[in-house]
N, C-alpha and C positions, 0 to 999 in steps of 0.2 A: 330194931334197926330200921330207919326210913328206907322207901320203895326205892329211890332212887342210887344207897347203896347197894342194895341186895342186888340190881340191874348191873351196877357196875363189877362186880365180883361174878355176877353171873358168865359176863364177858371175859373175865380175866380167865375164868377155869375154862369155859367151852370151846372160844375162837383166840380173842388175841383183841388186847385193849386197843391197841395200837391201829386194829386194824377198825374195829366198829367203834371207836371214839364218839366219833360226829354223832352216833347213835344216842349214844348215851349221854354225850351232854346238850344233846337236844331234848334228852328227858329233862334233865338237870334242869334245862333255864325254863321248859314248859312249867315243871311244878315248884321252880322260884323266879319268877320274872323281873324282880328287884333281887339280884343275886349280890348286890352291893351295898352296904358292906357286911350284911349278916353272913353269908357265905364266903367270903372273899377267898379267905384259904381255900375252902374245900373246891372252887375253882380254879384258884391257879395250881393248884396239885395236882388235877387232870390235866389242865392243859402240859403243865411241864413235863409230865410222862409220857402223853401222843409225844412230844416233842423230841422229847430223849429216844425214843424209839424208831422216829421219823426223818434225824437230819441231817442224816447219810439218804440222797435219791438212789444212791446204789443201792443199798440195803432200806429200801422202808417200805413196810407190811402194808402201811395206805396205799403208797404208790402203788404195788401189785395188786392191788386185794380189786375185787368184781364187785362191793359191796356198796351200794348208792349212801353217798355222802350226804347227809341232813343240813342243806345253808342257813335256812332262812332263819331259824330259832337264831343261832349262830351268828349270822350279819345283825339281825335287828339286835342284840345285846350290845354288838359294835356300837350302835349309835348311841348306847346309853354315854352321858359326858363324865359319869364318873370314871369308865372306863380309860376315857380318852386321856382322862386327869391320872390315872394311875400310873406310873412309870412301869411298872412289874408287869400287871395286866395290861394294856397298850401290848409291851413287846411282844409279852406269850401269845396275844389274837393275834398280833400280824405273822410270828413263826407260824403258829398255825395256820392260819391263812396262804401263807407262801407253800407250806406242804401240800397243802387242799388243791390251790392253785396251779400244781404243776399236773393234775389231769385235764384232759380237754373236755370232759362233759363239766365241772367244774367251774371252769371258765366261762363255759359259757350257760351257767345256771348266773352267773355272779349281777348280771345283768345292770342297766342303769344305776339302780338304788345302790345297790353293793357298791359302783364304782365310787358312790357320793359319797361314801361310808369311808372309803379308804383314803380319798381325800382329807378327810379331816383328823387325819394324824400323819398327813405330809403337812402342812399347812402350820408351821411355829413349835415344829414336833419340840416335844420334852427335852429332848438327847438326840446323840450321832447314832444310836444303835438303832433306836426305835425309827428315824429320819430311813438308816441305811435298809431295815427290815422291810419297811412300805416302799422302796426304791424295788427289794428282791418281787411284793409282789406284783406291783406293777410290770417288771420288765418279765414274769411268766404269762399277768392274764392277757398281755397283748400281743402274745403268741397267734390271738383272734384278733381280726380287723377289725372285728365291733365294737369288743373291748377300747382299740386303738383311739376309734372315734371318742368312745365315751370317755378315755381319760385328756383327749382334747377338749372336750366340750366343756368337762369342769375343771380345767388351768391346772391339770398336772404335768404338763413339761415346765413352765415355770421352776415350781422348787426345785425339779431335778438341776437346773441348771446352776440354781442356786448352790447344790449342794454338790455341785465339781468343784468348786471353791473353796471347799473344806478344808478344814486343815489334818483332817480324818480320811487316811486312806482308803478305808475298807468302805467309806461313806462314798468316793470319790468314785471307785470299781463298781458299787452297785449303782449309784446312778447313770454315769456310763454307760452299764449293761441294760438298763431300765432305758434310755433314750435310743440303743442300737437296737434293741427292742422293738420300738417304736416306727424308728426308720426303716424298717423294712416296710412299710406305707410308705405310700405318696404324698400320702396327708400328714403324713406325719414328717416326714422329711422337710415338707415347706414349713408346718410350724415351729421346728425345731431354727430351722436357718433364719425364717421372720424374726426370734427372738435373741436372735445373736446370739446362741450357743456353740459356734464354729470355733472362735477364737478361745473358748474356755476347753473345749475338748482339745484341738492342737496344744493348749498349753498343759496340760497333762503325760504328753505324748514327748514334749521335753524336757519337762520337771521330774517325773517321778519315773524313779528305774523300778519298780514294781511291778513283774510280771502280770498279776492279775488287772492292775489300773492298766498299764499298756495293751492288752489283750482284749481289754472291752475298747479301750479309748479309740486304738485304732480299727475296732471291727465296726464302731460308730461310725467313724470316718468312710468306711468303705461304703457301708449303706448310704451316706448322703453324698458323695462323689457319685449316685446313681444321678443325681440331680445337676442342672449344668448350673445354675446359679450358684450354686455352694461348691460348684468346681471353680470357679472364679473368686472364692471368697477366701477357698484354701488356696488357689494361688497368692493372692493377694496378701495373707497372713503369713505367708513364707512356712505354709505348710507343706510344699513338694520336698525342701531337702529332708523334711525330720523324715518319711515316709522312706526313701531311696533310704536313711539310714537304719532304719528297722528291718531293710530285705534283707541284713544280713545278722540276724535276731536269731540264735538256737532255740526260740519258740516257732514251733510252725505254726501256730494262729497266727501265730503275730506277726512272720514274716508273708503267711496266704495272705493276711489281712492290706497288709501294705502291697502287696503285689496289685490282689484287685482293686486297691484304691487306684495305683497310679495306671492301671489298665483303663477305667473309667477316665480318671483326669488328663491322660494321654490321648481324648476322641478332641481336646483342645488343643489348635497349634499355639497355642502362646505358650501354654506347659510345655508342649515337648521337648524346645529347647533346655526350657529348666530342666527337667528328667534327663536329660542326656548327659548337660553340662555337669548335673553331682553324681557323675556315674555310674549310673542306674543300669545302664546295658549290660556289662559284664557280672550283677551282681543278679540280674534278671537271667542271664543267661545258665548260669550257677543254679538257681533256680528252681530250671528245666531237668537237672538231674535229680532232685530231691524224693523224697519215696512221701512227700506230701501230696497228694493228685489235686487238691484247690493250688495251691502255692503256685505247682505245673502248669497246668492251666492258665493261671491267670498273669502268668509268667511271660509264657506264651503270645496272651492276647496282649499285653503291652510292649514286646519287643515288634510284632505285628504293626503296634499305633505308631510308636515311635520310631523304626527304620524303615517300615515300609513304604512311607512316603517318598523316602528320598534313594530306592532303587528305581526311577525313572519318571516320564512323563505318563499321563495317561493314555497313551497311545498301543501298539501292538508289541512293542520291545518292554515296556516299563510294566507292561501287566503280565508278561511273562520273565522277568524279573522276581515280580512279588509273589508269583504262582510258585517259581520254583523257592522261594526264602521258606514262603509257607510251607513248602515240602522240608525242606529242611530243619525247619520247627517240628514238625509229627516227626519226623525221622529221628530227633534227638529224645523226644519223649517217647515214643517205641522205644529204641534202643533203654533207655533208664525206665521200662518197665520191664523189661524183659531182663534184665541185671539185676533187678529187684528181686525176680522172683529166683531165678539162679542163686547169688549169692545173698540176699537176703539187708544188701545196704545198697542204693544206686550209689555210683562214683561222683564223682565229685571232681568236673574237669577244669582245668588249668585255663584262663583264656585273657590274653595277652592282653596289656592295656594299649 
């Protein structure tokens, strides 16, 4: 029997394959460095078992395990083109890669090269699976800011945006979740809006009643509503009413998410009207009772932007107007956290149109 099985059984009785994978098949491609196509099987057999084992992050032995993960055998095999060419392998290295990828030391082993590597199976990928896989691990390794940069640097928001266009939902959520990702940068917020991705996420956001697309689509949204240009952009695409209509979503992402969008795009007076006019107050206000604490919050901070203005001047009556509204706001979220923990649902109050 080759060294390289006996290594692998070794793992299986002692620890757990699952868990020292990366171990082992960083033996694997050391002592076959063209593993294509004389081994092909007996790679994609490993890889599909870490996988089976791995793709529940609740339950996967990597994810907990203390055991320093082996990249680089690993990424340089990525670059081989036959890889890239295979539909089976392709998908199994980027599942794997997306498991790898959800540790933070990981991420940030993955470095410039790696990112180059990942790139070239977004770039006219084979399939929606394999397109949607490189989406999942994009939107983990840019969990880091460096990461962030590097997949700006080599044109990976491009495809993503491409691939909101899909006719593939699952394609359409992971990139989504890969570009909200992203937008938690600065840098990444401007690239994404340079390239006119605003208009292709909003349209997401009204086409498809799919919880998980709506869930990223608008947690995208929120993160680029941090930016005032792409607050004007979603005004402009008649993005405020779909948002006001999502606050009343029985997903709490999805209605937090919309809250703090229209919190952020409510610091503009041109929106506010909009926000008020598709009655966004009373559903904001709603909100506030919710046993969501983001939702509350951001609940909160938009009924603040939006009526605060217009309890008075800025003088010594109109800012003790907005002083006491603001009391009034913590007073309704005390009250639905402390009903929370009582009976164990906040209410859900009544408020007149």
């Amino acid at each position: 029997m080759e060294s390289y099985l006996c290594v692998g059984l070794c793992f299986r009785c002692v620890l757990s394959f699952s868990v020292c994978f990366v171990v082992a098949v960083d033996h694997f491609l050391k002592s076959h460095p063209n593993p294509i196509p004389d081994r092909r099987m007996k790679l994609l057999s490993m890889l599909s078992e870490f996988i089976a084992a791995n793709e529940n992050p609740h339950q996967s032995p990597n994810f907990k395990s203390n055991v320093p993960d082996r990249l680089e055998a690993f990424v340089t095999t990525m670059r081989d083109a036959a890889i890239v060419e295979d539909e089976s392998l392709a998908l199994a290295f980027l599942k794997v890669l997306k498991v790898l990828s959800r540790k933070h030391d990981n991420r940030m082993a993955l470095g410039n090269e790696g990112i180059k590597v990942i790139m070239k199976f977004m770039i006219n990928p084979k399939n929606t699976k394999i397109a949607g896989e490189g989406a999942n691990v994009i939107l983990n390794i840019c969990y880091e800011k460096e990461n962030v940069t590097g997949v700006l640097k080599h044109g990976g928001v491009q495809p993503l945006v491409g691939f909101l266009r899909s006719a593939d939902q699952d394609l359409q959520a992971n990139a989504a979740g890969a570009i909200q990702s992203i937008c938690f940068q600065e840098s990444g917020r401007t690239t994404v809006r340079d390239v006119g991705a605003i208009p292709d996420i909003l349209n997401l956001l009204k086409d498809s009643c799919q919880v998980k697309v709506q869930t990223r689509a608008v947690g995208a949204i929120h993160n680029m509503s941090s930016d005032s240009d792409s607050i004007r952009t979603i005004r402009r695409k008649d993005g405020i009413p779909r948002l006001v209509q999502l606050l009343s979503s029985d997903q709490p992402p999805i209605c937090g998410s919309a809250a703090g969008a229209l919190q952020n795009i409510s610091r503009e007076v041109a929106s506010r009207k909009i926000i008020k006019d598709n009655g966004a107050t009373p559903l904001l206000a709603n909100l506030l009772t919710t046993g969501d604490m983001q939702a509350q919050v951001c609940a909160a901070g938009a009924l603040l932007n939006i009526l605060g203005p217009e309890l008075g001047d800025d003088n010594a009556q109109g800012k003790q107007q907005r002083r006491g509204f603001g009391r009034l706001i913590s007073c309704a979220l005390t009250l639905s956290m402390a009903w929370e923990v009582m009976f164990d649902e906040a209410p859900r109050l009544a408020i007149p149109c």
